[in-house]
Backbone as a chain_set.jsonl record, in Angstrom:
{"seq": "XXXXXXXXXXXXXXXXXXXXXXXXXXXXXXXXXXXXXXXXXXXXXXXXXXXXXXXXXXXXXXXXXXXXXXXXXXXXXXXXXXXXXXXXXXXXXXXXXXXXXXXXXXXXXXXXXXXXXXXXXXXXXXXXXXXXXXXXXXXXXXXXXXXXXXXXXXXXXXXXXXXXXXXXXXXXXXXXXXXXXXXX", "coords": {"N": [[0.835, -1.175, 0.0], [0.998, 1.863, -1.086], [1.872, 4.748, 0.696], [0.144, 7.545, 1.844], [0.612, 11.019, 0.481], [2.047, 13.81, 1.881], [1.747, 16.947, 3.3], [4.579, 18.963, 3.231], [5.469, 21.881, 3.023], [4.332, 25.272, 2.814], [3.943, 27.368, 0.271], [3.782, 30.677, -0.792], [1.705, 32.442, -3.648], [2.602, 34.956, -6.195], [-0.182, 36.085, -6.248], [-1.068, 35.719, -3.93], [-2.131, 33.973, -2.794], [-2.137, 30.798, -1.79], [-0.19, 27.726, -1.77], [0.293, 23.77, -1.172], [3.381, 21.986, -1.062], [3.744, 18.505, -1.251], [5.533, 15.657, 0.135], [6.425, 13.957, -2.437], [6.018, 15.946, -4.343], [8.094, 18.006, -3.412], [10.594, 15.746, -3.81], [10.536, 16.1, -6.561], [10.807, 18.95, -6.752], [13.656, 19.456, -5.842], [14.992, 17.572, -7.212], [14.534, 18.292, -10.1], [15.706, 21.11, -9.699], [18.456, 20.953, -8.706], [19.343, 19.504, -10.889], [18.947, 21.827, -13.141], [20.761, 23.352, -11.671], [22.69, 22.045, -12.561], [23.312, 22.601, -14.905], [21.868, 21.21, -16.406], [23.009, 18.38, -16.161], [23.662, 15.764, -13.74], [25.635, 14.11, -11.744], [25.929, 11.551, -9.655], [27.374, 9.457, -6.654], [27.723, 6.043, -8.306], [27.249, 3.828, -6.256], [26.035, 5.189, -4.091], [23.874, 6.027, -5.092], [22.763, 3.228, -6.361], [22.508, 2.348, -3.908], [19.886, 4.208, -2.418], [18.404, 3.984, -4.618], [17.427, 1.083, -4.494], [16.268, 1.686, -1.664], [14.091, 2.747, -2.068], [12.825, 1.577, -3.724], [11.783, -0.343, -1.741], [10.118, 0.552, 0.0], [11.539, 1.575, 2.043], [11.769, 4.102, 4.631], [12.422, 7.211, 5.58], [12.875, 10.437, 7.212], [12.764, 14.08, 6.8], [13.504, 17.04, 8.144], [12.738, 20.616, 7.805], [14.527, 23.247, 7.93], [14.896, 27.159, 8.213], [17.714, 29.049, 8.58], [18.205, 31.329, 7.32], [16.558, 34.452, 6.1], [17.246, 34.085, 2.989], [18.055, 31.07, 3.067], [16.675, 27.859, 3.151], [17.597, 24.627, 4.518], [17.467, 21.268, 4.336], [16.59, 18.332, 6.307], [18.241, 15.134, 6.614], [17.055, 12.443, 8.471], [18.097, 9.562, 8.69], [17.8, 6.258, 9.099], [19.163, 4.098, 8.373], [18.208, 0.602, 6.82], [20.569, -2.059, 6.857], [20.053, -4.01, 5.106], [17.54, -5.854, 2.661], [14.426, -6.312, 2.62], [13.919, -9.763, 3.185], [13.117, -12.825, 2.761], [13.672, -16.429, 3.278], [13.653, -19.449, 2.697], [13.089, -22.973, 2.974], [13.088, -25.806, 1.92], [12.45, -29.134, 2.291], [12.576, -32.525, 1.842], [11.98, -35.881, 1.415], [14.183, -38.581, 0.335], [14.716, -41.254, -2.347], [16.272, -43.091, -1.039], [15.595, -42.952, 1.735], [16.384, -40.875, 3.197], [16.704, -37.487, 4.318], [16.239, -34.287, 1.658], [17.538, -30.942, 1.557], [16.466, -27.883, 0.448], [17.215, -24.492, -0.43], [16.205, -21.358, -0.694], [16.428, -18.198, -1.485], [14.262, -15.004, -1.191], [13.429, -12.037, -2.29], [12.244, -9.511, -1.081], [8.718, -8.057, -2.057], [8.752, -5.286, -3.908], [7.455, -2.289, -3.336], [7.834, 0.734, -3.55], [7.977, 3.985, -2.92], [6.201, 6.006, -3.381], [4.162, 5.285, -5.127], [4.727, 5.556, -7.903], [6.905, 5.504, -10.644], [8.23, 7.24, -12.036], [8.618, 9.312, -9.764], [9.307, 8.335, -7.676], [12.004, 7.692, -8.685], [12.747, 10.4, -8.548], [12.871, 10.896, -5.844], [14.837, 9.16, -4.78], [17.459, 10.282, -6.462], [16.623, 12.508, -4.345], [17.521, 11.395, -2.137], [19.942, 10.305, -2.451], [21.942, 12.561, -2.978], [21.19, 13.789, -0.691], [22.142, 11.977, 1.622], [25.046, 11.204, 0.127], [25.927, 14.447, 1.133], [26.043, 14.526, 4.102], [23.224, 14.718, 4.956], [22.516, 17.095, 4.762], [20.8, 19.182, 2.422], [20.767, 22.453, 0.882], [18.672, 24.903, 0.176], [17.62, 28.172, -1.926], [14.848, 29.473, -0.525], [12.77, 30.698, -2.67], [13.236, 30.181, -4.615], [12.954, 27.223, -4.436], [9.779, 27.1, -3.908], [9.316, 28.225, -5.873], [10.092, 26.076, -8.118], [8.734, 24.11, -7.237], [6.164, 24.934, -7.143], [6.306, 25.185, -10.308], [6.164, 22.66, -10.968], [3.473, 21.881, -10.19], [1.859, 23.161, -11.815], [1.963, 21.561, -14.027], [4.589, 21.836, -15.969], [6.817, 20.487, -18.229], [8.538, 17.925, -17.975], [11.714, 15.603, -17.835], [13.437, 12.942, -15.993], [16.234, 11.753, -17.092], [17.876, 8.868, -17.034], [21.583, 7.919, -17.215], [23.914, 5.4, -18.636], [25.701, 3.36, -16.598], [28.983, 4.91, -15.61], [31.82, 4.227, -14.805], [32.694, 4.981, -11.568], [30.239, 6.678, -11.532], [26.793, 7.638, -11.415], [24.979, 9.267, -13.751], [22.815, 11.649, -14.408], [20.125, 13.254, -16.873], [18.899, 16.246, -17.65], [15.736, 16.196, -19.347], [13.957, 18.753, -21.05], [12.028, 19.876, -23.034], [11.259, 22.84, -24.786], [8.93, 23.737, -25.735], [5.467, 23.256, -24.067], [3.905, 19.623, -24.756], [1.446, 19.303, -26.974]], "CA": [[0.0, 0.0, 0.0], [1.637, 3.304, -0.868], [1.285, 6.173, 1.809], [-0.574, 8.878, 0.967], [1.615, 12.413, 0.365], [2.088, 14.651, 3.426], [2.265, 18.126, 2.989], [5.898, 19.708, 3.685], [5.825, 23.59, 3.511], [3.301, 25.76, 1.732], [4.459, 28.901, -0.028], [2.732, 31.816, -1.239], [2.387, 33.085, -4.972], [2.567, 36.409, -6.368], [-1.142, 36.982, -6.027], [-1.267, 35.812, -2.256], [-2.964, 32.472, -2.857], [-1.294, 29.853, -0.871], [0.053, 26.632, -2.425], [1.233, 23.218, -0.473], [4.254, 21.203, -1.497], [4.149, 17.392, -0.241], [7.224, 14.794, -0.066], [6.686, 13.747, -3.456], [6.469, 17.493, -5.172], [9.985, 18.014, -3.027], [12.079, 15.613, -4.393], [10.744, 16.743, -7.775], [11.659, 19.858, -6.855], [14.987, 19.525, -5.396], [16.175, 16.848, -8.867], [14.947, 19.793, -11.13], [16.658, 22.332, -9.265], [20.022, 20.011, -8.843], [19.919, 19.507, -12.589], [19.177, 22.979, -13.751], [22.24, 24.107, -11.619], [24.149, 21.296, -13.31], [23.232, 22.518, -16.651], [20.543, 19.928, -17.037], [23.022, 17.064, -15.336], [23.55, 15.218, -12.435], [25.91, 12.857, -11.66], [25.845, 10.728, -8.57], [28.129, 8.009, -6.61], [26.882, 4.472, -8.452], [27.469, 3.015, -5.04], [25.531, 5.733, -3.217], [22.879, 5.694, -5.998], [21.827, 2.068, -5.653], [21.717, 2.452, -2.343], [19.212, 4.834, -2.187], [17.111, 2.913, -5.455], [16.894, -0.325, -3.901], [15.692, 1.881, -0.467], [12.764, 3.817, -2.593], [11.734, 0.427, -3.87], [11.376, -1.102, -1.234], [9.094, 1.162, 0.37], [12.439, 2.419, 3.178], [10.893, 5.668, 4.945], [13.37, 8.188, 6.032], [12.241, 11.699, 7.197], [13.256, 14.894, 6.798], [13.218, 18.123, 8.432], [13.315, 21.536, 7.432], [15.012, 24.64, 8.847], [15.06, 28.432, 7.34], [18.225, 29.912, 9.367], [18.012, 32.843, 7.298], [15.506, 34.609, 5.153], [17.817, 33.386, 2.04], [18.062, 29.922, 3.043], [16.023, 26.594, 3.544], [17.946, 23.798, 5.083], [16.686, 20.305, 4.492], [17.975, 17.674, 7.39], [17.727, 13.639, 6.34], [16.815, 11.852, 9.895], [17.629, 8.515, 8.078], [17.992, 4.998, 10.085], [19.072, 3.122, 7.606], [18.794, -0.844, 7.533], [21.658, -2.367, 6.042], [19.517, -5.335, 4.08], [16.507, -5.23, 2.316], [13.47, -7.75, 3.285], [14.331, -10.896, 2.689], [12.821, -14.418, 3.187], [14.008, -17.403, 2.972], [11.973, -20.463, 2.297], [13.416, -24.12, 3.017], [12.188, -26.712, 1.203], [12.757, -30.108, 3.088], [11.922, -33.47, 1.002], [12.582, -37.178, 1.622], [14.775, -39.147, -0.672], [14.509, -42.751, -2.477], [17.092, -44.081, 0.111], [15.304, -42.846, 3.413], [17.389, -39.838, 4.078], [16.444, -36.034, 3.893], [17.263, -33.26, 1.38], [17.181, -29.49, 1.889], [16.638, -26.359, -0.546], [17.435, -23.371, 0.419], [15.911, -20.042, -1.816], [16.145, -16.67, -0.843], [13.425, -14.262, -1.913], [13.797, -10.681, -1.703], [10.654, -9.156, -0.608], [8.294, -7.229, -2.812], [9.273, -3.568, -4.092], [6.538, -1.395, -3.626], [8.316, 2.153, -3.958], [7.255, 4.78, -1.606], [5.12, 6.983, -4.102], [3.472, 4.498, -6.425], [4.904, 6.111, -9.313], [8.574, 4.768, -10.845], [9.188, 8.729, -12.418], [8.611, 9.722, -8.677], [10.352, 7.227, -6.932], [13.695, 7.913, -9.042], [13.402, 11.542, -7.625], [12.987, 10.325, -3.962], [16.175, 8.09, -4.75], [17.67, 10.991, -6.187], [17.345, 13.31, -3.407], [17.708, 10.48, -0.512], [21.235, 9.81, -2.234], [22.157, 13.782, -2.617], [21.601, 13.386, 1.034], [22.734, 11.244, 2.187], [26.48, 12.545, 0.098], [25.932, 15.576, 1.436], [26.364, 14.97, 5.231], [22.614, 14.948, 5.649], [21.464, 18.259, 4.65], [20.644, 20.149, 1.201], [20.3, 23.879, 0.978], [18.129, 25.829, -1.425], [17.229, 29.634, -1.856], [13.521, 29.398, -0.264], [11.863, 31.109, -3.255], [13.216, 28.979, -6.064], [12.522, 25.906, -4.343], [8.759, 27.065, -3.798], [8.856, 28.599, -7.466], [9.996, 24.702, -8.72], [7.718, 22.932, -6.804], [4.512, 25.7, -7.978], [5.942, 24.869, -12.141], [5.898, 21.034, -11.065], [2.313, 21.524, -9.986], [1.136, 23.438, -12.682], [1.725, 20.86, -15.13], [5.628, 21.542, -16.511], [6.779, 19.045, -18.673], [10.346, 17.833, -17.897], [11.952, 14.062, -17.035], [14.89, 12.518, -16.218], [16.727, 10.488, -18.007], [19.123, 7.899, -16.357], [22.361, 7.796, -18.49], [24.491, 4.4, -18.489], [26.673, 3.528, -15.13], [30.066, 5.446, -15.793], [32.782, 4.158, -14.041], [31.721, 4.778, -10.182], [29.611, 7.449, -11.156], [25.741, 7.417, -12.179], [24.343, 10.326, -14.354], [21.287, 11.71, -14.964], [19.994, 14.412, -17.504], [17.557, 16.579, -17.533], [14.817, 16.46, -20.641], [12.984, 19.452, -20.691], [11.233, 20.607, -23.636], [11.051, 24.332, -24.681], [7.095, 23.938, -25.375], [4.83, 21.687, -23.794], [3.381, 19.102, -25.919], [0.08, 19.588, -26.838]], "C": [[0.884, 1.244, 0.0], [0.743, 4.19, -0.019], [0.654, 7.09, 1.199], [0.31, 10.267, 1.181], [0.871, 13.111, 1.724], [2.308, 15.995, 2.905], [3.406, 18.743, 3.566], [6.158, 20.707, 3.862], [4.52, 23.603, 2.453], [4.042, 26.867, 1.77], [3.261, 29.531, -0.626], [2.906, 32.082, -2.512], [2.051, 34.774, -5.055], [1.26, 37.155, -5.809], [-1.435, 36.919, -5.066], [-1.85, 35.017, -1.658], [-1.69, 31.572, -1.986], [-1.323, 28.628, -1.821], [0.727, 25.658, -1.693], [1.755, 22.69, -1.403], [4.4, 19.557, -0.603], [5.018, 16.555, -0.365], [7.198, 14.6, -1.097], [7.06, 14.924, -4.283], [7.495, 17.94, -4.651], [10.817, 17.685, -3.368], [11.78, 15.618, -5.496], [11.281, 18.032, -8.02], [13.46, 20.056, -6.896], [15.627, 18.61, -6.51], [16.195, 17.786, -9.485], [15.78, 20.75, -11.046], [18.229, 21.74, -9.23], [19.891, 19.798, -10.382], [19.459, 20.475, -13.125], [20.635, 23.266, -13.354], [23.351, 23.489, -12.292], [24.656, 21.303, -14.661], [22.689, 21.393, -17.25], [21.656, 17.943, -16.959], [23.704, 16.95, -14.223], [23.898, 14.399, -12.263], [26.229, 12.765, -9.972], [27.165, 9.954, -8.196], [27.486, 6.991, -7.47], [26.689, 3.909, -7.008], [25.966, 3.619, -4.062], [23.699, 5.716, -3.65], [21.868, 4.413, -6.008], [21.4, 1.443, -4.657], [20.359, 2.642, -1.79], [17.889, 4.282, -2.946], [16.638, 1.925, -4.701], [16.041, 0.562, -2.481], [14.233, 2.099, -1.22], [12.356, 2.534, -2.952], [11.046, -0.489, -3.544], [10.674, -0.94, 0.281], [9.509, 2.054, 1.884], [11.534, 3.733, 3.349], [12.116, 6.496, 5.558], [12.451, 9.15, 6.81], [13.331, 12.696, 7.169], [12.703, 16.332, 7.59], [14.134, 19.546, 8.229], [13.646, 23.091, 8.508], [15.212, 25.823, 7.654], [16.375, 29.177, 8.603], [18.721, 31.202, 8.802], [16.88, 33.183, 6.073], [15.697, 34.016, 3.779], [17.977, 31.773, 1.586], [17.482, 29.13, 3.699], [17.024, 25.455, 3.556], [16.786, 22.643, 4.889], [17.563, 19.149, 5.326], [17.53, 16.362, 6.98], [18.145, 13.131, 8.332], [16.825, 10.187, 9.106], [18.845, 7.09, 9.055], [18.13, 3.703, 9.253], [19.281, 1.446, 7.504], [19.658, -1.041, 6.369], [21.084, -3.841, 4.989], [18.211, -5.318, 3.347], [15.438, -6.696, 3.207], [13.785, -8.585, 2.752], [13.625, -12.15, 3.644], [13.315, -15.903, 2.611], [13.427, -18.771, 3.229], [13.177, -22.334, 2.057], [13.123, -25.344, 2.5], [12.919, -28.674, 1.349], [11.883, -31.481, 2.341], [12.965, -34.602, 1.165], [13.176, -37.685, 0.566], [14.29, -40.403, -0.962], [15.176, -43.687, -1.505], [16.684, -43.495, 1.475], [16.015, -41.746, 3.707], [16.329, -37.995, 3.811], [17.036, -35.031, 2.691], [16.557, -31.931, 1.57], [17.491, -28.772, 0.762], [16.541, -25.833, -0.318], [17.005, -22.755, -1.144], [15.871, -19.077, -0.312], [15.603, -16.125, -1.537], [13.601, -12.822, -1.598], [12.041, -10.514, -1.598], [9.47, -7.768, -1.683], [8.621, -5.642, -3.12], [8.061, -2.549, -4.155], [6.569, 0.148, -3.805], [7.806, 2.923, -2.45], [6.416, 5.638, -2.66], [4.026, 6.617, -4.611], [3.632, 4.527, -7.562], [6.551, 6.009, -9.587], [9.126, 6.568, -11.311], [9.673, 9.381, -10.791], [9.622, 9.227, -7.789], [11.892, 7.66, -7.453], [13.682, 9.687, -8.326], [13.775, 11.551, -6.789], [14.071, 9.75, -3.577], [17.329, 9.368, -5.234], [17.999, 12.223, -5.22], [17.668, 12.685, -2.04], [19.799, 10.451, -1.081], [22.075, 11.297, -2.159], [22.148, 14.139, -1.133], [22.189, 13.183, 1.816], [24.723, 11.354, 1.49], [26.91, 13.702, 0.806], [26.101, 15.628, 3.065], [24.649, 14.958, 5.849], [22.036, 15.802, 5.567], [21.905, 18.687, 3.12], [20.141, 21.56, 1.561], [19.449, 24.396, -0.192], [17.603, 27.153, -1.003], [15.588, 29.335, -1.502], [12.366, 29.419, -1.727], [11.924, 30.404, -4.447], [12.799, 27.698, -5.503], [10.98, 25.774, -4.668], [8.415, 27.109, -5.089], [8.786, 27.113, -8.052], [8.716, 23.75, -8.384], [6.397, 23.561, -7.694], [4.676, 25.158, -9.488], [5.366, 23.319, -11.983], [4.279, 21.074, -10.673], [1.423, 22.117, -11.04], [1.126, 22.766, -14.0], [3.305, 20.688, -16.193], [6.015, 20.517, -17.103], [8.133, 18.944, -18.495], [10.114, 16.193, -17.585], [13.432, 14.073, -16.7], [15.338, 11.359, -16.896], [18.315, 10.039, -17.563], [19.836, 7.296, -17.717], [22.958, 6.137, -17.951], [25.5, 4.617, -17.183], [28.233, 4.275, -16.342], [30.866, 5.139, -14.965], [32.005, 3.667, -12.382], [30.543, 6.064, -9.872], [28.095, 7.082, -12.104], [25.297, 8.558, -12.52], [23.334, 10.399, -14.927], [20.931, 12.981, -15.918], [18.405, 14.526, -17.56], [16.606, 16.873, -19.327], [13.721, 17.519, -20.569], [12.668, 20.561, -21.872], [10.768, 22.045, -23.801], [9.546, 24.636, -25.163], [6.557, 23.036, -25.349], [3.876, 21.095, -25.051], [2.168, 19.492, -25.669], [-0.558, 20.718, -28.396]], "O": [[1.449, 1.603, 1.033], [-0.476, 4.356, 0.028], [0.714, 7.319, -0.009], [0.666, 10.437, 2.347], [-0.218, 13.019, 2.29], [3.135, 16.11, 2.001], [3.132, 19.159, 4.691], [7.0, 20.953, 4.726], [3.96, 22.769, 1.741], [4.638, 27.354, 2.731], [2.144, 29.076, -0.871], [4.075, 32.06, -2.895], [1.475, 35.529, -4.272], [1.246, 38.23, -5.208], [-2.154, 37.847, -4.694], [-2.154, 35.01, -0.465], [-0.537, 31.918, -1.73], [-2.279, 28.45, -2.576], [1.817, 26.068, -1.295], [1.207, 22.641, -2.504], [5.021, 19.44, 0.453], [5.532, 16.778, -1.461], [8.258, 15.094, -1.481], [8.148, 15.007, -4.851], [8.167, 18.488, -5.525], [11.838, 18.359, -3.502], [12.7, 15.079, -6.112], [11.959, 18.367, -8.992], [14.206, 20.605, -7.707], [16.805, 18.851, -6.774], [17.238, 18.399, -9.715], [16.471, 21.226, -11.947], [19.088, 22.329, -9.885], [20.912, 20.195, -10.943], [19.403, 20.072, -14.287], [21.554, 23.409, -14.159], [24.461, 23.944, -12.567], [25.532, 20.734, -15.312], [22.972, 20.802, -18.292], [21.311, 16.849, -17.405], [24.31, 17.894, -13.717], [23.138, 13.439, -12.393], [26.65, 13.669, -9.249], [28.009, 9.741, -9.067], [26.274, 7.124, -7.303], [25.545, 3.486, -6.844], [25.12, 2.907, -3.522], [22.704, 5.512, -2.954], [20.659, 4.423, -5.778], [20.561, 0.58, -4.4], [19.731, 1.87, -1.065], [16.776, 4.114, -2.448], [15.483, 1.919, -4.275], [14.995, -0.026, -2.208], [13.274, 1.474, -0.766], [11.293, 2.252, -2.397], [10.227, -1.208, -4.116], [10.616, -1.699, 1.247], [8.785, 2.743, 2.603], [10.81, 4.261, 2.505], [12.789, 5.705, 6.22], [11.314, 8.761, 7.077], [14.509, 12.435, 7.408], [11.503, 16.604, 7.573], [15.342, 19.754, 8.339], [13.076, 23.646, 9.447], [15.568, 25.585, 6.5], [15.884, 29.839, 9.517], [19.417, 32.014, 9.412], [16.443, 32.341, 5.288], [14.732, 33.483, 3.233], [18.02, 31.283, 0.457], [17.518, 29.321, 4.915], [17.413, 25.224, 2.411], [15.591, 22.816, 5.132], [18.773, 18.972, 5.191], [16.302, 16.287, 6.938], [19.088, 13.4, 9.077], [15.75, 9.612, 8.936], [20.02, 7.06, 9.421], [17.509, 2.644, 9.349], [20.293, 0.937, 7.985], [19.607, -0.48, 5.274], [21.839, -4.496, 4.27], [17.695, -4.245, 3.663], [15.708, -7.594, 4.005], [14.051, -8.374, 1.569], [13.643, -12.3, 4.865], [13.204, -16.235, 1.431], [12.651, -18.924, 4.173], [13.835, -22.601, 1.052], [12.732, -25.959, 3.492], [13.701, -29.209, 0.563], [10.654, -31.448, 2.295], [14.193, -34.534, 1.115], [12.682, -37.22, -0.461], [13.51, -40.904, -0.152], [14.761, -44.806, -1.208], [17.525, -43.585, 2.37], [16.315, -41.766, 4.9], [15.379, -37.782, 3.059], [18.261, -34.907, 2.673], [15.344, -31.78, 1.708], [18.539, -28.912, 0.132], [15.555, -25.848, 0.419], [17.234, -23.229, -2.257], [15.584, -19.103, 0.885], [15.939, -16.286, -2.711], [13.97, -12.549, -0.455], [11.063, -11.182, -1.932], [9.836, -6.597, -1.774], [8.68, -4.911, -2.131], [7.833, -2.04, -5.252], [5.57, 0.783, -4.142], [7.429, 2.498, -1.359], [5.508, 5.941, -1.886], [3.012, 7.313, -4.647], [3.01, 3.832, -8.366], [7.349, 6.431, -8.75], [10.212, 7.028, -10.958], [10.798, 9.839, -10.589], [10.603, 9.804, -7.322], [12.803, 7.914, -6.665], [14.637, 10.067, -7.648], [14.872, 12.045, -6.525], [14.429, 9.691, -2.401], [18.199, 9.53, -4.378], [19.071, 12.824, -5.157], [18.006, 13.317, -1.039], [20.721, 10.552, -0.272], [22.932, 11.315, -1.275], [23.062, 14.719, -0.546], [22.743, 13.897, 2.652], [25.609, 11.556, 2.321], [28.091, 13.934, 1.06], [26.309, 16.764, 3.492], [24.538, 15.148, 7.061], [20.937, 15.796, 6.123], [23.049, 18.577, 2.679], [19.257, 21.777, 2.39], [19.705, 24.203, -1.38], [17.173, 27.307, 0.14], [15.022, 28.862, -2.488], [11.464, 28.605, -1.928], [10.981, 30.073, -5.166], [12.174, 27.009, -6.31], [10.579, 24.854, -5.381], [7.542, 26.401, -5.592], [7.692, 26.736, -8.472], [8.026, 22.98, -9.051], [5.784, 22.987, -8.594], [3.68, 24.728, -10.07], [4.429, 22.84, -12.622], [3.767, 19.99, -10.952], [0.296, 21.645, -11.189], [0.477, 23.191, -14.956], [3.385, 19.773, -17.012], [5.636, 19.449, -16.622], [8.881, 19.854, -18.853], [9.081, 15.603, -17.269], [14.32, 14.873, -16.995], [14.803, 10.278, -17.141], [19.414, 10.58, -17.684], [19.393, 6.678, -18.685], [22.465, 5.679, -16.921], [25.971, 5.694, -16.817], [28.346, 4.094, -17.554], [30.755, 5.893, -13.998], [31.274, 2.735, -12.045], [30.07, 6.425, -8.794], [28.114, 6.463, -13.168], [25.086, 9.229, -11.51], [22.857, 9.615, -15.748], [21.654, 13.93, -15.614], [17.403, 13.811, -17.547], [16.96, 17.663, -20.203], [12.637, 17.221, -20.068], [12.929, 21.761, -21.786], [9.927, 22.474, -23.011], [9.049, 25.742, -24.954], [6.701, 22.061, -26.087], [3.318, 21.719, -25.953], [1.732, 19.917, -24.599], [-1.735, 21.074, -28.459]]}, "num_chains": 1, "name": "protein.A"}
C-alpha cells in the first residue's frame, strides 16, 4: 500500500494564494533544481545511488526536516535509520529421498518492491534526493523562493523528465529532458 503524500511547507504566490508542497512534489523539486544548476546534469556516486534505489523500492521511509536559518536559506535535514539489508525471506524446502534420508533447498526471496510513491518517475526523484543526502552529510540547501517557485511549475503541469544515463565508471548520471514547449 503506498502512503498517501504529506504536505511539507506551503508557499505563497505572487497573487497571495497559498500553495502546499508534499514529499513527493519536493524531491521533484529539489532533482529539477540540482539539474538545472548542473546545466541539465547530475551525476551521482553508483554506489551511493543504488543504495538509495533499492531503499525507494522497497518502500524504506526516512524523514526529513526543514530549517530556514536565514531569510535566504532553507535547510533540508535527512533523519535517516538506515537498515543495512533489504526484506528478505528465505523459504526451506525439506523433502525425503529414495534411500530414506532427507534433502534441503534453500531459496532466498527478496521481498516485494513497492516504492514509496506508487509512481517509478517519482520514486527515481525520492532516490535521487535520498542519495544527494545522504552525500551531502545529511542536509541540502536551497534559496527558499526557487525551491517554492519549482515545486509551484511542477504543480502546474511543466513538462520535464529525467533520463538515467548508463553507469560510468563509479559514477551514475542523470539528464535533464525538458522541452522548450509543452506538448500539446
Amino acid at each position: 500500500m503506498t502512503p498517501a503524500a504529506q504536505t511539507i511547507f506551503t508557499g505563497e504566490r505572487r497573487d497571495g494564494t497559498t500553495f502546499a508542497v508534499d514529499q513527493w512534489q519536493l524531491a521533484s523539486a529539489v532533482t529539477l533544481l540540482a539539474l538545472r544548476a548542473g546545466r541539465g546534469v547530475l551525476s551521482l556516486t553508483a554506489s551511493g545511488w543504488a543504495l538509495a534505489r533499492e531503499d525507494v523500492e522497497r518502500g524504506y521511509r526516512w524523514q526529513l526536516s526543514m530549517q530556514r536559518p536565514s531569510q535566504n536559506t532553507l535547510t533540508l535535514h535527512l533523519h535517516d535509520t538506515r537498515q543495512t539489508t533489504p526484506h528478505r525471506v528465505q523459504l526451506i524446502d525439506i523433502t525425503g529421498s529414495p534411500d530414506g534420508g532427507l534433502r534441503a533447498h534453500h531459496r532466498t526471496l527478496t521481498a516485494a518492491k513497492p516504492g514509496l510513491s506508487g509512481d517509478t518517475e517519482t520514486d527515481t526523484h525520492l532516490a535521487i534526493m535520498l542519495t544527494m543526502l545522504r552525500e551531502n552529510g545529511g542536509t541540502l540547501s536551497a534559496h527558499p523562493d526557487e525551491l517554492a517557485a519549482t515545486a509551484e511549475l511542477i504543480q502546474s503541469g511543466h513538462h520535464w523528465r529525467v533520463v538515467e544515463l548508463p553507469f560510468s565508471g563509479k559514477a551514475k548520471t542523470f539528464q535533464l529532458e525538458e522541452p522548450e514547449e509543452p506538448p500539446g
